[in-house]
C-alpha angles and dihedrals in degrees: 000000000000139000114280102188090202088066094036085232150077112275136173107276106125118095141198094275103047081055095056092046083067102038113106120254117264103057120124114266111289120212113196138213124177096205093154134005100176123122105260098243088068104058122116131203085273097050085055094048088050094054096045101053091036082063101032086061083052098052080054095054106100080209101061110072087191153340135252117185121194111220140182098242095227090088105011095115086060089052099041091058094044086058090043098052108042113018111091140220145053096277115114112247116193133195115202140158149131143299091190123047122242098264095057133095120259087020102187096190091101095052101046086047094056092044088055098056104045088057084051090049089050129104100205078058099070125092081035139138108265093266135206114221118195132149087008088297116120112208130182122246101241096057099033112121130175095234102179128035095223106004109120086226096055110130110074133160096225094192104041106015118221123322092227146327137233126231124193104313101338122079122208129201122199097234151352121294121276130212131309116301107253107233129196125238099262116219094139125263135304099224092200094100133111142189131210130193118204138214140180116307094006123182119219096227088107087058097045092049080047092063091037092064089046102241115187092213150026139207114192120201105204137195105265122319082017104281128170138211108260091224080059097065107072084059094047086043093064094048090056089051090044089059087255101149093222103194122200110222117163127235091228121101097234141017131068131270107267149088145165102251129124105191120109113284095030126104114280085059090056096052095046088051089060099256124163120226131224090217092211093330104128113225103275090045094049086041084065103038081053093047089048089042100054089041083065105050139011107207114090088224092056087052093060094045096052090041092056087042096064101035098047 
């Protein structure tokens, strides 16, 4: 983003090419594309296709050791998941950006890119999770959250922490690599799905306009632990009977989906209704895990099996 004085605001102009002009010498060889160039809140399902598979082509190249994408940083954590969840193979893939445009002071854009790409370049990087490095801090792409609207240090991953960091020109990981990164049958994304958030007192007209508009999925984001209204759960009830996969996420930061209640609306009546969890997904994130999931497969039995699969 820079200045454009025509619109009286920063807008998307910069490319590929203008950022590696003003990248240090040293790094490893860097190969742009310009695929998008688009701020994030105005992606759409397709503009997410396209970036996956267009990185998902470049993971195959025997010629590319990794991938950095550039991303607005209203929806990267979306992205990020998506990538993380369906793009094969060992290679790093990074998702950086900026919190101040390029024609502020203090622009952070350049850092983080470097960053980014010394974390792609790096071998102790590979058979990871797809990461998110910003402010030096790697973070991997299921507990990333954008935390502050305007704040550098924004992204931050509130159960876990970041994976590692980079200094200077070395970049650390906190430990070993784990297992191999479980990965979703990709066959697109079923757009017909939709998240509410509750609050206090909350009617269920925003559900029922939901089904009336035939969505194939729901996230839920409960109060707490993921607890409902009870005057919620007859609505819920006869989306579960109508094959609609209705999924409990929390509208906490942190802190999985569970608790020991057993009043109406808690968990044990979730679970006993036939509800999925988000098992510590925020609601976007679990938004796409359900619309990759329902492009896959069609039975609502499938879906939770795949759903429990992945999340363990």
């Amino acid at each position: 983003m820079q200045y454009d004085a025509s619109t009286g605001g920063a807008v998307p102009i910069l490319g590929g090419e203008d950022f590696v002009a003003a990248l240090p010498v040293g790094l490893p060889p860097i190969r742009t594309e310009s695929l998008v160039n688009l701020p994030s809140s105005h992606f759409t399902l397709e503009t997410l296709t396209t970036i996956r598979d267009r990185v998902a082509a470049l993971v195959a190249d025997e010629n590319v050791a990794g991938v950095v994408v550039t991303h607005g940083t209203d929806t990267m954590e979306e992205t990020a998941y998506l990538l993380d969840r369906t793009v094969p193979g060992e290679k790093p893939v990074v998702l950086t950006g900026a919190m101040r445009t390029v024609s502020d002071l203090g622009y952070d854009g350049y850092a983080n890119l470097v960053a980014a790409i010394r974390v792609a370049a790096a071998p102790q990087a590979r058979g990871r999770d797809v990461m998110v490095v910003f402010g030096e801090a790697i973070h991997a792409a299921r507990w990333v959250t954008k935390m502050h609207t305007i704040h550098p240090a924004t992204f931050q991953s509130p159960e876990w922490g970041p994976v590692g960091r980079v200094e200077g020109d070395r970049v650390y990981f906190q430990s070993a690599r784990g297992g191999q990164r479980p990965l979703l049958p990709w066959h697109g994304l079923e757009r017909r799905v939709a998240l509410i958030k509750l609050t206090v007192g909350m009617e269920v007209a925003p559900l029922e306009d939901a089904l009336e508009r035939g969505v194939k999925g729901i996230v839920l984001e409960g109060l707490g632990g993921g607890r409902i209204p009870p005057w919620w759960l007859p609505v819920i009830q006869r989306a579960l009977n109508d094959g609609v996969a209705v999924v409990i996420a929390s509208r906490c930061p942190s802190g999985r989906v569970w608790d020991a209640y057993g009043y109406p609306g808690a968990y044990r009546t979730l679970r006993e209704m036939g509800c999925l969890f988000s098992e510590g997904l925020n609601g976007p994130k679990a938004r796409i895990q359900l619309m990759i999931i329902l492009a896959a497969v069609s039975r609502p039995e499938d879906v939770a099996l795949l759903w429990d699969k992945q999340l363990g």
